[in-house]
DSSP file (Angstrom, degrees, kcal/mol; ACC not computed):
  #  RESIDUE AA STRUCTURE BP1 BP2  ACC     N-H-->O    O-->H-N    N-H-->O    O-->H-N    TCO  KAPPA ALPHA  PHI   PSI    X-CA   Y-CA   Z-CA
    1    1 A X              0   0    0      0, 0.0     2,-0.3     0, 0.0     3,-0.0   0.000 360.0 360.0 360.0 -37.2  -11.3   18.6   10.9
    2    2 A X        -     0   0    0      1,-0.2    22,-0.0    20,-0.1    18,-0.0  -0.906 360.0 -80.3-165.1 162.0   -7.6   19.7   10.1
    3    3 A X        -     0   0    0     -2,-0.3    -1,-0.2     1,-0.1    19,-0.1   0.263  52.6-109.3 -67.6-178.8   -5.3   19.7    7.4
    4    4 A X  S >  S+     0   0    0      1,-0.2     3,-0.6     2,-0.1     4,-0.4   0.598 110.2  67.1-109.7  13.2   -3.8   16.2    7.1
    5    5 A X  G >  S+     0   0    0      1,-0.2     3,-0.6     2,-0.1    -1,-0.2   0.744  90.2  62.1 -63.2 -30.9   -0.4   17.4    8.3
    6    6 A X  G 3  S+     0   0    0      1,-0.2    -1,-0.2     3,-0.1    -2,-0.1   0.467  90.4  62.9 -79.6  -6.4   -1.6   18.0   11.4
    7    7 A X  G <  S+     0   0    0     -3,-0.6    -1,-0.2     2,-0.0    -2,-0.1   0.812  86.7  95.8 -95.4 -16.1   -2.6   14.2   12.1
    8    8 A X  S <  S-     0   0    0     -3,-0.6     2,-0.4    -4,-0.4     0, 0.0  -0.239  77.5-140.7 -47.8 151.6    1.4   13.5   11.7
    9    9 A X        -     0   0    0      0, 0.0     3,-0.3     0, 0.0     2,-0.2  -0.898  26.2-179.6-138.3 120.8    2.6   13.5   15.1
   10   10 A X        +     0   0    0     -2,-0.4     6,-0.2     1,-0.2     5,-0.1  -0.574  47.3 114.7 -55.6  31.0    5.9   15.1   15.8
   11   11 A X  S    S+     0   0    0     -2,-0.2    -1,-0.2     1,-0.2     5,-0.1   0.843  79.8  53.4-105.1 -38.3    6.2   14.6   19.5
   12   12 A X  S    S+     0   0    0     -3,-0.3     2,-0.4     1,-0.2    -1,-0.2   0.445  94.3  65.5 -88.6   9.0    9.3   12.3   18.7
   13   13 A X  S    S-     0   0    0      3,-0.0     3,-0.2     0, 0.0    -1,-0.2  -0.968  73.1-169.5-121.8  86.0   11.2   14.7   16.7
   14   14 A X  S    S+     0   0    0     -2,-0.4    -2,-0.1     1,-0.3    -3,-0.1  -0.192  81.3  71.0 -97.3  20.8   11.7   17.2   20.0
   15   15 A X  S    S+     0   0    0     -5,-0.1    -1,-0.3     2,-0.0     2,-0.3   0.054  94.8  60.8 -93.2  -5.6   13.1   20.1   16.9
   16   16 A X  S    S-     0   0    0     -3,-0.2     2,-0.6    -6,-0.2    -3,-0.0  -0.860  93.0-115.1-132.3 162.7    9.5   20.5   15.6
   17   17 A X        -     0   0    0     -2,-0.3    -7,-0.1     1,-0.1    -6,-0.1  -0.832   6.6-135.1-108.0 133.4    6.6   21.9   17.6
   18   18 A X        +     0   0    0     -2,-0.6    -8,-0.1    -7,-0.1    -1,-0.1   0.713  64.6 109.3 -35.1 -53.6    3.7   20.2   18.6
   19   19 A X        -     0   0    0      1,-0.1    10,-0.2    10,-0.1     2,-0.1  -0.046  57.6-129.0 -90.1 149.6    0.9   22.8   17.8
   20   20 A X        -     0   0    0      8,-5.4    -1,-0.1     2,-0.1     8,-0.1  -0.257   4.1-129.4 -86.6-178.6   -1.3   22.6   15.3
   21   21 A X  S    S+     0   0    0     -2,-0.1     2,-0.3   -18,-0.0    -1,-0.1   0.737  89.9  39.9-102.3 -27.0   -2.3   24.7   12.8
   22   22 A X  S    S-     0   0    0      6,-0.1     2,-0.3   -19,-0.1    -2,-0.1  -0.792  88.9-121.1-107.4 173.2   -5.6   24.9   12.8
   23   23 A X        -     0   0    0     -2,-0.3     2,-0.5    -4,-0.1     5,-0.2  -0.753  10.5-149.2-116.2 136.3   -7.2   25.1   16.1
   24   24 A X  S    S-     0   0    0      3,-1.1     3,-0.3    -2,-0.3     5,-0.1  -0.917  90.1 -16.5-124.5 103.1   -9.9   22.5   17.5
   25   25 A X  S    S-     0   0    0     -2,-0.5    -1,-0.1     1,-0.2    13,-0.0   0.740 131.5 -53.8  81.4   7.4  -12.3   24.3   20.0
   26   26 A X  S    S+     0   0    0      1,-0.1     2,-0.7    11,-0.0    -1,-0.2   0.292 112.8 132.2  89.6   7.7   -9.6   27.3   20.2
   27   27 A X        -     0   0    0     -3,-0.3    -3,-1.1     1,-0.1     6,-0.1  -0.829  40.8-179.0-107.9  94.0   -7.3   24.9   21.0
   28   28 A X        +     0   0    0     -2,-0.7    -8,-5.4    -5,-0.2     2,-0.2   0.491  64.4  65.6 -44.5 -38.0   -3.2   24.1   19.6
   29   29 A X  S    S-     0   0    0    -10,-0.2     4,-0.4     1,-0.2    -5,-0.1  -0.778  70.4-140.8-126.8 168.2   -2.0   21.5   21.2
   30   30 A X  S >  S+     0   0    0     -2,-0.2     3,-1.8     1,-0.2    -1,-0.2   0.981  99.3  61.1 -86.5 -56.5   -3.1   18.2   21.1
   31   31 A X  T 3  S+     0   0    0      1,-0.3    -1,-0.2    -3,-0.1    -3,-0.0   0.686 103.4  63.7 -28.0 -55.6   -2.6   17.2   24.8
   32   32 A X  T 3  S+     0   0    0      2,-0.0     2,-0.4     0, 0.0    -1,-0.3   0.501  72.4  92.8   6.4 -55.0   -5.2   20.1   25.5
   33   33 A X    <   -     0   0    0     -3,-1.8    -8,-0.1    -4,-0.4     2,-0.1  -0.689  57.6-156.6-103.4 150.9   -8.4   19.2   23.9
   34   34 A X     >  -     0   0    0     -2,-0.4     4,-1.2     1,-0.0    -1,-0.1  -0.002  33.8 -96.5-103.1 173.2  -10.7   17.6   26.0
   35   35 A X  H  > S+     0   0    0      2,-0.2     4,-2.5     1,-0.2    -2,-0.0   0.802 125.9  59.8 -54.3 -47.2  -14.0   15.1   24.8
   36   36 A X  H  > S+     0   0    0      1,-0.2     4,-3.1     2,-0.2     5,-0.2   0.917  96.4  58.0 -78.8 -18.7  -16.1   18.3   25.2
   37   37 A X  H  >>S+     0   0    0      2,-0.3     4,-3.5     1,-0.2     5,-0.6   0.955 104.3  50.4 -52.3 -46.0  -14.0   20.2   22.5
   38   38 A X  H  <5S+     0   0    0     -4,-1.2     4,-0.3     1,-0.3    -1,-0.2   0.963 115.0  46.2 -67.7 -12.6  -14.8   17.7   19.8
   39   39 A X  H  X5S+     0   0    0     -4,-2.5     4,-1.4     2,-0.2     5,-0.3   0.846 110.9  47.0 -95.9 -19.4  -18.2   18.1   20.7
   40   40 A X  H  X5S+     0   0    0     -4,-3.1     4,-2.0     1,-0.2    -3,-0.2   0.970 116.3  48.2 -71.0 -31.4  -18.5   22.0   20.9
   41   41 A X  H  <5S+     0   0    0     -4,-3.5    -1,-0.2     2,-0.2     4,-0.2   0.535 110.6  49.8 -86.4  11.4  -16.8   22.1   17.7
   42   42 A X  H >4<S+     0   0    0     -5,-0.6     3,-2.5    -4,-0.3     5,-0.3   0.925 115.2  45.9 -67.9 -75.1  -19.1   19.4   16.1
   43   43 A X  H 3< S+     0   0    0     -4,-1.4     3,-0.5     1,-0.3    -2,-0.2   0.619 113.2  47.3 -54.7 -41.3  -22.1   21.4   17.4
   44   44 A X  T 3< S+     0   0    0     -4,-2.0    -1,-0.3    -5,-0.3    -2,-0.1   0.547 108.6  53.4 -68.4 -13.4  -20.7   24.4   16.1
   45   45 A X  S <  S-     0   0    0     -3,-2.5    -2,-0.3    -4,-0.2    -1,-0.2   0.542 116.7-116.6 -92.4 -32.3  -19.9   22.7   12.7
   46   46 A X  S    S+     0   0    0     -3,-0.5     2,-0.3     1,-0.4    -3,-0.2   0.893  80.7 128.2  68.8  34.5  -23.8   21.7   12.8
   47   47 A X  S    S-     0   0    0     -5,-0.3    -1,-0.4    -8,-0.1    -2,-0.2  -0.865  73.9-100.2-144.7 118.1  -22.4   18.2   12.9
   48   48 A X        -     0   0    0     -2,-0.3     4,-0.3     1,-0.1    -4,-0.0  -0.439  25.7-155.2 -57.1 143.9  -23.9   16.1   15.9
   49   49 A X  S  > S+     0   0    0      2,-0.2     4,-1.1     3,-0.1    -1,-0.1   0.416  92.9  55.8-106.5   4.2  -21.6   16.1   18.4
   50   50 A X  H  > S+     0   0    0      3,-0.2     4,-2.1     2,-0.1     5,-0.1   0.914 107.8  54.7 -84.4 -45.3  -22.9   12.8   20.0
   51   51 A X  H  > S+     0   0    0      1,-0.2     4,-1.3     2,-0.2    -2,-0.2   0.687 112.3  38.1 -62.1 -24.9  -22.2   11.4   16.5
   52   52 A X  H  > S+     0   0    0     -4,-0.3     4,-3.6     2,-0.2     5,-0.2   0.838 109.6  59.4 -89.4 -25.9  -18.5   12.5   16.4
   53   53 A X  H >X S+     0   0    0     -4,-1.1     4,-0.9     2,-0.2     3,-0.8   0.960 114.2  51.0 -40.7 -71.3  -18.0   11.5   20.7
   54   54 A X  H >X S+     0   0    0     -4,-2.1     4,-1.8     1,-0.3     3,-1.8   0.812 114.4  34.6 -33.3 -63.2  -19.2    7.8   18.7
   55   55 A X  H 3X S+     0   0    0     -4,-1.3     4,-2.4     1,-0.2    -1,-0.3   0.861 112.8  59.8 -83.2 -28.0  -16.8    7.7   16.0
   56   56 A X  H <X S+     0   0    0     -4,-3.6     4,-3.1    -3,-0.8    -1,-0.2   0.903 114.0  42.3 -46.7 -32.0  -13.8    9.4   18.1
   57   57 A X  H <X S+     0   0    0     -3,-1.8     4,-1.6    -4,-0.9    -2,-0.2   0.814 110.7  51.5 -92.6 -27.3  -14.2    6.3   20.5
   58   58 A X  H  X S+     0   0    0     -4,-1.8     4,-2.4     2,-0.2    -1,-0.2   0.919 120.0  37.7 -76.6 -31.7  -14.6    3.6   17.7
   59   59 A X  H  X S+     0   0    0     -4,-2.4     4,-0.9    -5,-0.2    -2,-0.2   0.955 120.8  49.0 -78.0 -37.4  -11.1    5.1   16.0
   60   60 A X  H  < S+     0   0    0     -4,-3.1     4,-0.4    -5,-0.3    -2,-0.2   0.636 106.4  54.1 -23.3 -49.2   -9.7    5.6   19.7
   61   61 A X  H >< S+     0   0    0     -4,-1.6     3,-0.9     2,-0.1     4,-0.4   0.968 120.5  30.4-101.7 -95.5  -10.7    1.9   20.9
   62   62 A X  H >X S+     0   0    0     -4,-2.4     4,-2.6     1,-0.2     3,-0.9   0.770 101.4  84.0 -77.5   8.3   -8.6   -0.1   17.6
   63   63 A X  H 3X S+     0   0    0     -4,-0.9     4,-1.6     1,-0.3    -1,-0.2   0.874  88.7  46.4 -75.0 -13.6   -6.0    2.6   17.3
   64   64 A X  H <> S+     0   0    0     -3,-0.9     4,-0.7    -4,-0.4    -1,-0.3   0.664 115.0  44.5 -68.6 -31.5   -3.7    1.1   20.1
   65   65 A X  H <> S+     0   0    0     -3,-0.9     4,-1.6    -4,-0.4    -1,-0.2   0.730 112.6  47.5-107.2 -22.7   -3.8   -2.3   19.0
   66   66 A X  H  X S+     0   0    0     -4,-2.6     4,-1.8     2,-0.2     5,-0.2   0.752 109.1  62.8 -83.2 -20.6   -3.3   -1.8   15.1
   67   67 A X  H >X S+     0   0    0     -4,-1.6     4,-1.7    -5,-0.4     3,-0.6   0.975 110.6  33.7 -49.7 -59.1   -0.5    0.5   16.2
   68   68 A X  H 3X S+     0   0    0     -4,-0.7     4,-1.8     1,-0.3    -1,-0.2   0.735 109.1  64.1 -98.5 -15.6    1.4   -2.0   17.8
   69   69 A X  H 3X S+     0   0    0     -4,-1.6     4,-0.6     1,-0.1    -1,-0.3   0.943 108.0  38.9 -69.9 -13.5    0.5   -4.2   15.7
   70   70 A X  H X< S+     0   0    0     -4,-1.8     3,-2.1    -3,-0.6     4,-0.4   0.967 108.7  64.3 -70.3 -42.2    2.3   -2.4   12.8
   71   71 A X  H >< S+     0   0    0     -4,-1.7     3,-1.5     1,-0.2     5,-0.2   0.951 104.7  46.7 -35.8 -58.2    5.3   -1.4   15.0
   72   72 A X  H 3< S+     0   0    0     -4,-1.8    -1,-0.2     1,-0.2    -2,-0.2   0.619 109.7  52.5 -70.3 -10.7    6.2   -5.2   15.5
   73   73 A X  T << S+     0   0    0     -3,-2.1     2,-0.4    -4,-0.6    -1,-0.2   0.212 110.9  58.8 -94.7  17.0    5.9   -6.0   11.8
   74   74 A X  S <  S-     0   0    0     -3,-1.5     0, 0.0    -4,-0.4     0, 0.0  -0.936  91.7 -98.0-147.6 147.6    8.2   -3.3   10.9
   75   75 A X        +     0   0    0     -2,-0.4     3,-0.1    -3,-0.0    -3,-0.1   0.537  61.7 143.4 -24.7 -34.0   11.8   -1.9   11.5
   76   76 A X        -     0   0    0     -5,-0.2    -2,-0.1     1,-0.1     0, 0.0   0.059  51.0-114.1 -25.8 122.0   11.1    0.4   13.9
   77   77 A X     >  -     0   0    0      1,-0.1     4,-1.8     4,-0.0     5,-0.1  -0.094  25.4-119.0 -56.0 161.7   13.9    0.9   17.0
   78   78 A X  H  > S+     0   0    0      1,-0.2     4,-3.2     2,-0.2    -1,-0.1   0.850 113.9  57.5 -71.0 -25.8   13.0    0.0   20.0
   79   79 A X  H  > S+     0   0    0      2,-0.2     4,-1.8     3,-0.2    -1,-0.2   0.838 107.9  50.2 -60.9 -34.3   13.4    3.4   21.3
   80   80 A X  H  > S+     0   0    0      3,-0.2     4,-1.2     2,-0.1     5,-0.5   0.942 112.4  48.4 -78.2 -63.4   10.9    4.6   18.7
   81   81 A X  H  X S+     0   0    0     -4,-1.8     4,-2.2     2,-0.2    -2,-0.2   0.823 115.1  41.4 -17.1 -63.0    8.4    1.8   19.7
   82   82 A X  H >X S+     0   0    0     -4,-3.2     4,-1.8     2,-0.2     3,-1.0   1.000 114.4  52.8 -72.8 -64.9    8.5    2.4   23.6
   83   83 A X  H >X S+     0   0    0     -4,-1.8     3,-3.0     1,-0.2     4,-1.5   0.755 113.9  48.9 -48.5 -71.9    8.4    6.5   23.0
   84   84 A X  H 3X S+     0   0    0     -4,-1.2     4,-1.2     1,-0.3    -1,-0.2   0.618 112.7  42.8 -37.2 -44.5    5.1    5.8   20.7
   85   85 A X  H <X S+     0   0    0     -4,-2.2     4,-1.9    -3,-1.0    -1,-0.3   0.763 111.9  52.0 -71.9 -28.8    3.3    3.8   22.9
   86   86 A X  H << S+     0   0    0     -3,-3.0    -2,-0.2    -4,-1.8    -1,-0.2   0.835 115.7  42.1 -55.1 -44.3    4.0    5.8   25.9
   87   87 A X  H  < S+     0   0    0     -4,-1.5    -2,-0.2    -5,-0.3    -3,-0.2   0.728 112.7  52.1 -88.9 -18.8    2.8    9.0   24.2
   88   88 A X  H  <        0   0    0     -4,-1.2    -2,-0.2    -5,-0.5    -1,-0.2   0.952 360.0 360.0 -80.4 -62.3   -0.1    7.4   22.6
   89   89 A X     <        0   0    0     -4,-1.9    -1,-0.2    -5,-0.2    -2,-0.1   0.688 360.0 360.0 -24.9 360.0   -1.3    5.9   26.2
């Protein structure tokens, strides 16, 4: 879907910009695209877009709980911890 720089998120390092580089539905920033983007650009892809809604929700659904779990096994400040979890909510 986009390069794999672009899955990096840079929202806690407030010197680097947010926007992506490629575009998802016409669309830069991540806060911005909606459920119906991943499905217009599925559709547009010639890629069911019911089939990518599915798999958005199944990677969506454990990424919050294997995030934290990794956070708590790992070095991380607590200030980086609370910002992640806030912006990921």
């Amino acid at each position: 879907m986009s390069p794999a720089y672009d899955v990096l998120s840079t929202t806690y390092y407030p010197e680097l910009s947010e926007k992506m580089s490629m575009s998802i539905n016409g669309k830069f920033e991540l806060d911005e695209i909606t459920e119906d983007d991943l499905y217009q650009m599925a559709q547009s892809s010639n890629i069911s877009g019911k089939l990518v809604l599915k798999e958005y929700h199944r990677i969506k659904d454990g990424l919050l709980p294997q995030a934290t779990k990794v956070l708590s096994e790992t070095t991380f400040s607590d200030t980086f911890r609370t910002a992640f979890i806030e912006h990921f909510e």
